[in-house]
VOKOLKOL-497135 format. One record per atom (N, C-alpha, C): x, y, z negated. Coordinates in steps of 0.05 Angstrom, whole numbers, plus 5000, padded with zeros to 4 digits. Example, Ala and Ser with C-alpha at 12.3 -4.5 7.8 and 13.67 -1.06 7.14 Angstrom:
526448864844 524649104844 526449344844 525749554858 527349794857 525850014843 
//
This chain:
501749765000 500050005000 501850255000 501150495012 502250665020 502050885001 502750984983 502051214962 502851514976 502051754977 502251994984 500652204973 503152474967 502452604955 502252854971 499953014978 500253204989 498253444987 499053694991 498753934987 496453925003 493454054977 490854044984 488954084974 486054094984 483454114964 482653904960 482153724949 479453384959 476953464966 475953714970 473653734982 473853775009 476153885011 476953945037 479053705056 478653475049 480653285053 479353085067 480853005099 478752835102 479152525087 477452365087 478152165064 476351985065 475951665065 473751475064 472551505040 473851575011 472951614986 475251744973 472651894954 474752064939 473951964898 475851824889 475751874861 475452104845 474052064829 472552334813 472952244782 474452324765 474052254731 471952384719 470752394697 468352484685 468352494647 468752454637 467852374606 465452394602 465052124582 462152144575 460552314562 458852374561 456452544553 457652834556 459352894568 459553194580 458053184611 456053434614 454553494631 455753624649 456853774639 458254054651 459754014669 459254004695 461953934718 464054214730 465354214722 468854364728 470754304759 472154464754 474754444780 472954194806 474954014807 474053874835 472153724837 470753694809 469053534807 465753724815 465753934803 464254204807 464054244839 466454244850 466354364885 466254084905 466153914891 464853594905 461653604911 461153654887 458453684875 456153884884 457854114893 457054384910 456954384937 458854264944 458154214978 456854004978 456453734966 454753554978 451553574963 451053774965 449153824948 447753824920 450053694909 449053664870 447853344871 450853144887 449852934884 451252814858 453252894847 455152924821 452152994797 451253234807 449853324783 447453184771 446252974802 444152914805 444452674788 446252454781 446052234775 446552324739 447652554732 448652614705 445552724694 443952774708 441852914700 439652684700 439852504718 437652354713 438352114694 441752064682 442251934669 443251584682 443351624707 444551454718 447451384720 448651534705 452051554698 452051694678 453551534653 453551724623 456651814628 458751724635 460851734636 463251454616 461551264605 463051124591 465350984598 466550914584 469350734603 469150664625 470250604642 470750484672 467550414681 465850574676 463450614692 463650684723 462550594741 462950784762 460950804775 459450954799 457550904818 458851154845 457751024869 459151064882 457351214905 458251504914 455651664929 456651744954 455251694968 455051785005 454052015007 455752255015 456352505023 453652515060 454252345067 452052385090 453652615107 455552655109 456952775132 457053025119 456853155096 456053445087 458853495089 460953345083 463953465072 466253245086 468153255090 470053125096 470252845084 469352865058 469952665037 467252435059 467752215054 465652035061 463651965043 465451795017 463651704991 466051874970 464051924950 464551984922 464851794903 467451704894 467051504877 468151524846 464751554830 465351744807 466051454778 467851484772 468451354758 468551474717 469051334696 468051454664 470751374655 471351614637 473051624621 473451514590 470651424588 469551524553 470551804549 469951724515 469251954488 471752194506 471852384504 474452584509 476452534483 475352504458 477052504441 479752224443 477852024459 478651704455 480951704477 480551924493 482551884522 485651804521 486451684528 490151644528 490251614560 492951674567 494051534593 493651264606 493151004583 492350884583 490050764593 487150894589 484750914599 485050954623 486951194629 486151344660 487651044670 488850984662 490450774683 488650504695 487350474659 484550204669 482450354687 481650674679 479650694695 479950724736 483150834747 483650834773 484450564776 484850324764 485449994766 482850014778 479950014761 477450004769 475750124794 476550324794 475850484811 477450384849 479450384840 480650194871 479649914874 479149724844 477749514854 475649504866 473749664865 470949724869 471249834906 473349924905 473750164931 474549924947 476349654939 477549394956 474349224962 472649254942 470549074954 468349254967 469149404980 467149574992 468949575016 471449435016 472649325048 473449705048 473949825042 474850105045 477850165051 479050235070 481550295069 483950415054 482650705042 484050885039 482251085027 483451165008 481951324984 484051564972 482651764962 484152054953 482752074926 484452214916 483852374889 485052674892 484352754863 485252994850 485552914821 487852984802 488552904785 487353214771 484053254762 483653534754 482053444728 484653334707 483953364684 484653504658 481753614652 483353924635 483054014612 484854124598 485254154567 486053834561 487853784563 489153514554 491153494549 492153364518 495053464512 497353264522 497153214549 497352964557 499753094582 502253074593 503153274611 501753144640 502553334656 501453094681 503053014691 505353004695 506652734700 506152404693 505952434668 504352284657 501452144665 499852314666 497652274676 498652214714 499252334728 499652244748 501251904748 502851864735 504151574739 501351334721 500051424708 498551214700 496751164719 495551424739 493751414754 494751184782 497651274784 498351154804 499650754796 499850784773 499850424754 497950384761 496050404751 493050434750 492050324779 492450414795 492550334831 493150114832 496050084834 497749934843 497549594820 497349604798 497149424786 494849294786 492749484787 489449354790 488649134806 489949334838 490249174854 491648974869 493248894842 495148624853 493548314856 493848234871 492947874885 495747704886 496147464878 497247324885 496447154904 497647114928 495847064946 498046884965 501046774958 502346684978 501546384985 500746184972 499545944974 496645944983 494646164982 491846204994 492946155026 491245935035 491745895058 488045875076 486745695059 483545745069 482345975067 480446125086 479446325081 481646625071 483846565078 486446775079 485147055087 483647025124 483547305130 481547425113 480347345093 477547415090 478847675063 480847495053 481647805034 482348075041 481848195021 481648545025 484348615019 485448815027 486848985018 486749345013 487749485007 487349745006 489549775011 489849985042 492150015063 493250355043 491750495034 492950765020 491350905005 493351064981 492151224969 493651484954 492351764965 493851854965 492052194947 494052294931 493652404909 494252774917 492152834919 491853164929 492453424906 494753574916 495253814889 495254084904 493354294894 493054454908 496554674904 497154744882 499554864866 502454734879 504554834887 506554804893 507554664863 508254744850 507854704821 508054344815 505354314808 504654054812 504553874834 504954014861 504953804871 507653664875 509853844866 512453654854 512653494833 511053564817 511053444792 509653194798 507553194813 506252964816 507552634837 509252864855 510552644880 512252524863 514752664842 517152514830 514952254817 513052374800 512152204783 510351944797 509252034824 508751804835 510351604845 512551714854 515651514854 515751334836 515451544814 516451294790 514651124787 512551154785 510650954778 510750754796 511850904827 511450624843 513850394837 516250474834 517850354828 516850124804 516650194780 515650074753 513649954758 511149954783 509649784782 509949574798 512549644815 514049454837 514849214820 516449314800 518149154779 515748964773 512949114756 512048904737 510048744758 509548764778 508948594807 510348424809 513148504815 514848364816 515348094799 515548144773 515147964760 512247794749 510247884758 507747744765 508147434784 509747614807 509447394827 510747144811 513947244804 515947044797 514046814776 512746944752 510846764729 508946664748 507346764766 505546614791 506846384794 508646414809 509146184823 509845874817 509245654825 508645494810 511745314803 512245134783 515345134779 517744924806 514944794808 516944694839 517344874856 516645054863 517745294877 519545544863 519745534831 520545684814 522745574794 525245354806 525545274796 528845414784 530745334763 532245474747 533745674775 533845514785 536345594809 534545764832 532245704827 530245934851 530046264838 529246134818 529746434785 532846474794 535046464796 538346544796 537946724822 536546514843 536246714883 535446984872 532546944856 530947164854 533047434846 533947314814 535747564816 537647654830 539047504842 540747474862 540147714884 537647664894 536147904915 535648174905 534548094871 533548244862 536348524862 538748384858 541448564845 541648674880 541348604903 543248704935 541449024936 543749214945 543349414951 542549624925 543649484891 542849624880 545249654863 546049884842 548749844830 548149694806 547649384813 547049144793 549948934799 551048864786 552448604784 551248384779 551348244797 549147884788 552047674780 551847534753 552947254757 551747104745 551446934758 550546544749 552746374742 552346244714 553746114709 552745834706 554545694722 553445364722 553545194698 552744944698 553244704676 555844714670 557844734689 560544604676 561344914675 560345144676 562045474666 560245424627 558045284637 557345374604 557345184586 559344984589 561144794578 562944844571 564344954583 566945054574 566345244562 564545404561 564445574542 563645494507 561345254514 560345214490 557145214486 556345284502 553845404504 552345104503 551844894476 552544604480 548544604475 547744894454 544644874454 543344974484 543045094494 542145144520 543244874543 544844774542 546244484556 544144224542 543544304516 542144044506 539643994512 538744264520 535344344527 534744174556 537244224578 537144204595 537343914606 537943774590 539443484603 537643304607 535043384597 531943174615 532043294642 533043384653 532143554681 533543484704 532943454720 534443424748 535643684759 534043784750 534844124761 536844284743 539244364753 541144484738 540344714723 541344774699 541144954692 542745244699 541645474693 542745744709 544045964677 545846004675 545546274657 546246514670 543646624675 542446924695 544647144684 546147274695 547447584679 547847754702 545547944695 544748314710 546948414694 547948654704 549248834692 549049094718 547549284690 548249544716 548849694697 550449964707 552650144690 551550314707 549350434694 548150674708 549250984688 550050884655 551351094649 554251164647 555151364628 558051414621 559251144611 561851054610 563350864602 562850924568 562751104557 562951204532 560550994520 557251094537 555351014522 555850694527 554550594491 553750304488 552650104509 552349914513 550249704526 547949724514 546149674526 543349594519 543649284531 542549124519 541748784523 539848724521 539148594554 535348434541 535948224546 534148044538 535547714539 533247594537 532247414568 529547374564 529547014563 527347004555 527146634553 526546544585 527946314596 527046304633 527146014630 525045854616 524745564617 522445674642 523045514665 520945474687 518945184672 519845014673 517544944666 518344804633 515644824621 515844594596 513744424593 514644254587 513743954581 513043954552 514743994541 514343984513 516543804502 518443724525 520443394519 519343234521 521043064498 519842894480 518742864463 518143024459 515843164437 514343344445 513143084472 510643224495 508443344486 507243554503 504843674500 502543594509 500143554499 498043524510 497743604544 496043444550 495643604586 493943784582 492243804575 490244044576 492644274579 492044454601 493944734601 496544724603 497244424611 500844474614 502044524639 499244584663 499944734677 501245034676 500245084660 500245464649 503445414646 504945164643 507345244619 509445314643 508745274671 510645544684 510945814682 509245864664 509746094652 511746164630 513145894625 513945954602 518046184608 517446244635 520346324641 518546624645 516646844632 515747004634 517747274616 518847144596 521347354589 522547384608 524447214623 526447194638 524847374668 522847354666 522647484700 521947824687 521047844660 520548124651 524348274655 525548104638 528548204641 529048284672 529648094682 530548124716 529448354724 526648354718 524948594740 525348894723 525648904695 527149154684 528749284688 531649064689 534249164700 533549254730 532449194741 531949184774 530749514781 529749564762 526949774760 529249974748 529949954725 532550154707 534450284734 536250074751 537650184775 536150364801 533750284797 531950384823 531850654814 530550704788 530250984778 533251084771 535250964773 537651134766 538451234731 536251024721 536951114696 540151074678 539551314667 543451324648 543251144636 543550934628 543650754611 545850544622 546850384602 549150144611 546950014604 546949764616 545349484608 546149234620 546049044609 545848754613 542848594605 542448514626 540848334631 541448044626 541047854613 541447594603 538847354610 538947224622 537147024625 537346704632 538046534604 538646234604 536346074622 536246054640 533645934645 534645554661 532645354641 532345164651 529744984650 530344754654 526944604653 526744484624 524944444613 524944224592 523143954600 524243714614 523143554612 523343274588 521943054588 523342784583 524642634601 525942504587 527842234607 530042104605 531242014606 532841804601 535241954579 536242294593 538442444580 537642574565 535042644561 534142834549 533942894516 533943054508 535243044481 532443004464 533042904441 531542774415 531342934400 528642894379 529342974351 531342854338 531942994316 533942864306 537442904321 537943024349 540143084359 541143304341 543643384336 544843574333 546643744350 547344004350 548044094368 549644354362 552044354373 554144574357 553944814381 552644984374 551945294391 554445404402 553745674418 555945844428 557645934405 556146004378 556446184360 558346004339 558245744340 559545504321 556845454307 555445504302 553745454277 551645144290 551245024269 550244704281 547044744271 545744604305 542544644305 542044344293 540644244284 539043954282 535744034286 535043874313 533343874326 530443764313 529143944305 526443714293 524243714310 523343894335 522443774363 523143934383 522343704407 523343804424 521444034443 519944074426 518044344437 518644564429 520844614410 522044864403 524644964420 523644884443 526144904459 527445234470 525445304471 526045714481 527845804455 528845694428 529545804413 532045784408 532945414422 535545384426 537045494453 535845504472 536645644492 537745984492 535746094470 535646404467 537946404449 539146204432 541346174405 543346274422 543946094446 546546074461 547146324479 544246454487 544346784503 544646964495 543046994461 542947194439 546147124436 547847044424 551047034426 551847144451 552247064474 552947064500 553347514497 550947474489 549747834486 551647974471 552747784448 553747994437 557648054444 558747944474 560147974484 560448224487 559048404497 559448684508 558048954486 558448824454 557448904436 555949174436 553249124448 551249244447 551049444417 549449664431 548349784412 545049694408 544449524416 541949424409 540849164432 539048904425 539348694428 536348694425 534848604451 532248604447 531548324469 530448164449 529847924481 526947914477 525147764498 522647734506 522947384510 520547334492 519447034502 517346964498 515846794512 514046644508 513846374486 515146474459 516346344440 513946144426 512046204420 510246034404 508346184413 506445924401 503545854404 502245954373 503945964350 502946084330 502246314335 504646424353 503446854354 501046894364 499446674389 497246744390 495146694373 495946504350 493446424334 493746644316 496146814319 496447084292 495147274302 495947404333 495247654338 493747594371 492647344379 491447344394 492247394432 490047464443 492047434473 493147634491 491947864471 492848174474 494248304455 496948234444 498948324434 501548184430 503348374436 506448244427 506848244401 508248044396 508948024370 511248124361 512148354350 515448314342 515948404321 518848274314 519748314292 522748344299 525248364284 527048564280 528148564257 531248654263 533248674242 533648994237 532849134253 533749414259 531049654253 530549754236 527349954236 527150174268 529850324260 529350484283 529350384317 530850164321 529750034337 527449924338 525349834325 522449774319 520549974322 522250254320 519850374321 520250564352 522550524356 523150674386 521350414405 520950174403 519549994414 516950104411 515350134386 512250264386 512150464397 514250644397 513450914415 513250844446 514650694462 514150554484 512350394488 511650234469 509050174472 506950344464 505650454451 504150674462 503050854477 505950974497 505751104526 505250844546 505750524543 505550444566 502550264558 502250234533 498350104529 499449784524 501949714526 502849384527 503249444491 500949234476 500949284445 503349144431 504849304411 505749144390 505449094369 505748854353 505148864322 507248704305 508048874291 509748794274 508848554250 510548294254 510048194230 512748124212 513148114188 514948074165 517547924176 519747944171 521247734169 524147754141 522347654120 523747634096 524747434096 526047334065 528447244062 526546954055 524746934057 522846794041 521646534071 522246674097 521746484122 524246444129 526446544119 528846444130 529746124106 528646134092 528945874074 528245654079 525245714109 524745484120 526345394145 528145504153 529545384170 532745224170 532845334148 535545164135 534944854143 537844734153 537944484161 538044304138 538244064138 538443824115 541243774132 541643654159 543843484165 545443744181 544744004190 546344174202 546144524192 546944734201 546444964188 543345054186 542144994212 539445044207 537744844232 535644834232 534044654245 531844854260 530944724277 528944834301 525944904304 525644854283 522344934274 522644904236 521145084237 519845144206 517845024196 515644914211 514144754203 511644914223 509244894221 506845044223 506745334217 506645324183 505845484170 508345804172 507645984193 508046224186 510746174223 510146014238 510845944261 512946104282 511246374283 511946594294 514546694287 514146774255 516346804238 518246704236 518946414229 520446284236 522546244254 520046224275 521946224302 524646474308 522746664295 524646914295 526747004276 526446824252 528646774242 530946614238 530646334260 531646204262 533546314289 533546554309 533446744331 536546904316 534947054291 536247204274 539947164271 539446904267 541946744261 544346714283 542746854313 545646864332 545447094343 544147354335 545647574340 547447694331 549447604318 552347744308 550947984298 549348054279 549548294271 548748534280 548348534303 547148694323 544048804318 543049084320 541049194317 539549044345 537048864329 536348684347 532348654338 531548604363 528348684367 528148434371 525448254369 525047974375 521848044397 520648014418 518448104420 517247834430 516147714409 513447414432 511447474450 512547484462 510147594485 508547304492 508547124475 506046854488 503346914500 501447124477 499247104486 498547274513 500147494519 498547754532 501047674558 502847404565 504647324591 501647284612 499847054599 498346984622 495147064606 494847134625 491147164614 488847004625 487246814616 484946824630 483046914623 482447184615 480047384627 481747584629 481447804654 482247974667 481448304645 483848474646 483248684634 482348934658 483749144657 482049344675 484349304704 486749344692 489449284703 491249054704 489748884694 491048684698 489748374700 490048324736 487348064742 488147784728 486947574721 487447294711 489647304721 491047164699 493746974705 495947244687 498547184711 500547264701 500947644697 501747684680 500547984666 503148104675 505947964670 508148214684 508248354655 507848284630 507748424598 511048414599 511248604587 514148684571 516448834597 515248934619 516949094644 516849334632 514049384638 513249764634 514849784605 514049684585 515049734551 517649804548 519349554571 522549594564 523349814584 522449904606 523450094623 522350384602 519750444594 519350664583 521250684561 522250434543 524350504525 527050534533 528650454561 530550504572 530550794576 527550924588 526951194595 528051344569 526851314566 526351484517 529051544518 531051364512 533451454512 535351494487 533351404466 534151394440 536251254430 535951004446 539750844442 542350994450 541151084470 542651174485 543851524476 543051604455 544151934450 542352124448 539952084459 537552144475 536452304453 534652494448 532452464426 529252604432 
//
């Protein structure tokens, strides 16, 4: 889809449809919404008056101009309460508003971004409007082969500023958004795709492509590079598998040599089984999702170089399969890490945590000023906080809370839970330093303290992204399936700049 920003009226614009915002139970129509409304005769005023549009959330109804104005259809979409508004909303409500505009087979649609008294800048508002687009309208669609031509697309959409002023402000900021929604697209497809087509070494191409033409460094390191290193927990994960394992490393040096690293380090099991300490079938399709850190990482660093951001970073991503079989490792195995410290295995479904032991070390090579990985770690975080929030926890406050400020401007939720001295008691080993699950009880936690134990010390973020990786029910912006969670969060906190000197 084609995004463009250009110098204009929307009443005066020719256009198949024009998006219109509103808030609820305000009558009173203003700026472009007012001179929509005036030339096509008070078809805006007509539906507010007879109560056919209150303005509530992502309400919309959609009106035929009859040749009066350039515009074709009016497509008036709800903000809610004025008070309730964030960037956020605007982003579900133009997701909605283009979906509505794709099943009406419509090509190409305009706005005006004329929302007013809002302490909101518009840059801002312009990049959510333009997320909002672009993410709504994502399909995974490379395996649809029956009934292929019958899908829609929306060929453009393009965003009108009458002011010299803003209409710069609005083009940089539509850049960016396009970029960032490239990224978390991007990594939609990669969690899409199914793991025979997604497998450790197809994840290595991806970044591989992902790094050409950009100032990224890509290296893969094989079985026998991460042998000799040591890397004996991520090697032990791997040895049910036919498929080699990969350890993914992005690096882009977009700032001064002076400033620190930043490190993300994502979990990239393509598929899990569960081992030998198999999972039910119900839904173990879904568990190609389980390399949804690893494609958030890739597509960040990818997105960080595109925008040119100052930042040093490394990108880290262990990714292999977990199956059963003949090599495949047991409960009861032990296993001496990158770091020296000895795992004893109590199943083999805790596998994202030995893999992340050996990357979380790996990380602390280029001794970061801060250490943040993404996984699809447990099945407890969703029974804690459900299928719309990340979970995280942390060694570092101010790192924790430069995370909530990013999450807040980008709507991807976080919630902090505990990690005292009191869940680290459950992971202590009997036959090695510590062991691979905690038990049930307090799951999440655990996991993340058993995590704790191979970042060298490092101001370090843990984020479970299990529930809100894949969805099945669709939000405003984001259709069934793979969500692309944890791109926007880590790019707006690369943006922030707070690791980095920033304030």
């Amino acid at each position: 889809m084609k995004i463009q920003v250009r110098k204009g009226s929307l009443p005066e614009h020719t256009t198949e449809a024009a998006v219109v915002t509103l808030f609820e139970g305000e009558t009173g129509l203003t700026g472009v919404a007012a001179l929509l409304d005036e030339r096509s005769g008070g078809l805006i005023g007509e539906i507010l008056h007879r109560g056919d549009f209150t303005g509530r959330t992502n309400q919309i109804v959609v009106l035929y101009t009859r040749g009066d104005l350039p515009v074709k259809r009016i497509v008036v979409v709800g903000l809610g309460k004025r008070p309730d508004f964030s960037p956020d909303r605007l982003r579900g409500s133009f997701a909605r508003a283009a979906q509505q505009i794709r099943s009406l087979n419509i090509s190409e649609f305009s706005t005006s971004l004329n929302i007013q008294d809002m302490d909101f800048p518009l840059e801002r508002m312009a990049e959510a409007a333009v997320e909002g687009v672009i993410l709504g309208l994502y399909q995974f669609l490379p395996f649809k082969t029956v009934d292929r031509e019958q899908s829609r697309e929306v060929a453009g959409f393009t965003i009108l500023a009458a002011e010299e002023g803003a209409y710069k402000v609005i083009r940089s900021a539509a850049k960016t958004a396009e970029i960032i929604s490239a990224a978390a697209t991007f990594a939609r497809d990669i969690v899409s795709t199914p793991a025979n087509e997604m497998t450790p070494s197809d994840l290595a191409n991806e970044a591989r492509e992902s790094a050409k033409g950009k100032n990224i460094h890509c290296t893969v390191l094989d079985a026998g590079q991460m042998k000799e290193l040591g890397m004996n927990a991520l090697l032990g994960v791997a040895r049910g598998s036919n498929e080699p394992p990969q350890l993914i490393i992005l690096e882009y040096r977009g700032g001064k040599k002076s400033i620190p690293v930043i490190a993300l380090v994502g979990k990239g099991i393509t598929f899990d089984s569960g081992g030998i300490s198999i999972k039910p079938s119900d839904k173990m399709d879904q568990m190609k999702t389980d390399m949804a850190g690893g494609a958030a990482v890739i597509a960040a660093v990818r997105a960080a170089a595109e925008l040119g951001l100052p930042v040093n970073l490394v990108g880290i991503v262990p990714a292999t399969e977990n199956l059963p079989g003949g090599k495949a490792y047991k409960p009861g195995d032990i296993f001496k890490s990158l770091s020296g410290q000895t795992i004893e295995v109590v199943t083999t479904d805790a596998e994202g945590r030995l893999i992340l032991a050996d990357a979380l070390t790996y990380a602390g090579r280029y001794k970061p000023a801060a250490i943040i990985d993404l996984a699809t770690l447990t099945g407890a975080c969703i029974v804690a906080l459900g299928d719309h929030v990340i979970g995280m926890m942390g060694t570092d406050d101010d790192l924790k809370r430069e995370i909530r400020v990013a999450a807040e401007l980008t709507g991807e939720k976080v919630w902090e839970l505990p990690l005292w001295e009191e869940y680290h008691e459950l992971i202590k080993g009997d036959a090695a330093d510590y062991k691979n699950s905690g038990g049930r009880t307090g799951g999440a936690i655990t996991a993340a303290a058993f995590l704790s134990k191979f970042t060298g010390g490092y101001p370090w973020v843990h984020l479970d992204i299990a529930g809100p990786a894949w969805l099945t029910k669709e939000k405003p912006y984001i259709p069934k399936g793979a969500s692309g969670v944890g791109v926007r969060l880590l790019i707006q906190f690369l943006r922030n700049g707070h690791r980095m000197g920033k304030k």
